[in-house]
TORLOMI-390811 format. One line per 10 residues: number of its first residue (from 1); their letters; for each residue x, y, z of C-alpha. Coordinates in Angstrom, 3 decimals. Layout:
N
NUM = A = X:Y:Z; ...
//
This chain:
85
1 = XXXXXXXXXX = 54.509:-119.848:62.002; 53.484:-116.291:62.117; 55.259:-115.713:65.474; 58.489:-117.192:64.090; 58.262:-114.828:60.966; 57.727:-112.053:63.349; 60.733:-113.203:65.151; 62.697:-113.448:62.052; 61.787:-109.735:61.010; 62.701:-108.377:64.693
11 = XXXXXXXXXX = 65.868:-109.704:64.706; 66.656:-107.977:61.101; 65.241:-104.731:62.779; 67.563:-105.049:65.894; 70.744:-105.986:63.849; 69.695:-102.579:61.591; 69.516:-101.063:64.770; 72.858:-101.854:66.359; 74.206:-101.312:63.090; 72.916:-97.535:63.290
21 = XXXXXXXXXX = 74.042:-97.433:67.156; 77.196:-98.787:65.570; 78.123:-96.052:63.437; 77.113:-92.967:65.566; 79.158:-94.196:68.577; 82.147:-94.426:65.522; 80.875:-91.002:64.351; 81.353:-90.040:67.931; 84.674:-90.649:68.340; 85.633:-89.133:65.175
31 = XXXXXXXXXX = 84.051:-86.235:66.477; 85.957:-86.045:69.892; 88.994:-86.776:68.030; 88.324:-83.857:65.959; 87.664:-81.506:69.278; 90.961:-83.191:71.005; 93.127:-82.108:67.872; 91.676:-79.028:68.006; 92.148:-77.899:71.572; 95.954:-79.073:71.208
41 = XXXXXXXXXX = 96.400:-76.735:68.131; 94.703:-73.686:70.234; 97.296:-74.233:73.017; 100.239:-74.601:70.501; 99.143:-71.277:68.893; 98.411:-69.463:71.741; 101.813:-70.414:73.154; 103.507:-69.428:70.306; 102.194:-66.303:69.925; 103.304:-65.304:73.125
51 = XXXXXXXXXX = 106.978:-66.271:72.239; 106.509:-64.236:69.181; 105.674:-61.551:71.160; 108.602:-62.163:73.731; 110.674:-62.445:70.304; 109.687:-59.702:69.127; 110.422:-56.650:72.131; 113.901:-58.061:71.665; 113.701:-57.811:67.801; 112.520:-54.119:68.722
61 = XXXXXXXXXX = 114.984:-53.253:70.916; 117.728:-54.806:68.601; 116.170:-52.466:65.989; 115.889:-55.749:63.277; 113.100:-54.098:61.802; 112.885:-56.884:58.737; 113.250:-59.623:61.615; 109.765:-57.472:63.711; 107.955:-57.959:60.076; 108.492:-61.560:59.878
71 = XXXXXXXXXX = 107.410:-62.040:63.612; 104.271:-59.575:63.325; 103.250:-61.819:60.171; 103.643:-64.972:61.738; 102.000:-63.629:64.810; 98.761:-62.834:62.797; 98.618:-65.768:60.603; 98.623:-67.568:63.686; 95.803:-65.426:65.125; 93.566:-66.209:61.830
81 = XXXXX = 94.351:-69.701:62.004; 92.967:-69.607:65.358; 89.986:-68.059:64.506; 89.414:-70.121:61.864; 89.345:-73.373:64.010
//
């Protein structure tokens, strides 16, 4: 009798267990998830910053120097957004 109640109380400690295992490996995912979007936003900022840049010598040369503003702002909101991440 003893055994079986010992029985009884391991099984409610392994299904605690796995239910613990459970939510890490979902926490886990969440996690990489969380790095994946991450990354993707990096390389969509640092790619757009470079076109702003591109944009921009042309804005120069084209003496737009409202359009340059615009650019330069965008350009460094992008930069702090990065940092931020």
């Amino acid at each position: 009798m003893e055994i079986a109640y010992n029985d009884s109380k391991l099984e409610v400690v392994e299904y605690k267990i796995n239910k613990i295992v459970f939510g890490f490996k979902e926490m886990q995912s969440s996690i990489q998830q969380g790095i994946t979007s991450f990354k993707q936003r990096i390389i969509f900022i640092d790619k757009r910053v470079l076109e702003l840049e591109a944009e921009k010598k042309v804005v120069i040369a084209a003496r737009n120097f409202k359009e340059v503003a615009r650019i330069t702002i965008e350009a460094k909101s992008m930069c702090v957004e990065k940092e931020s991440i």
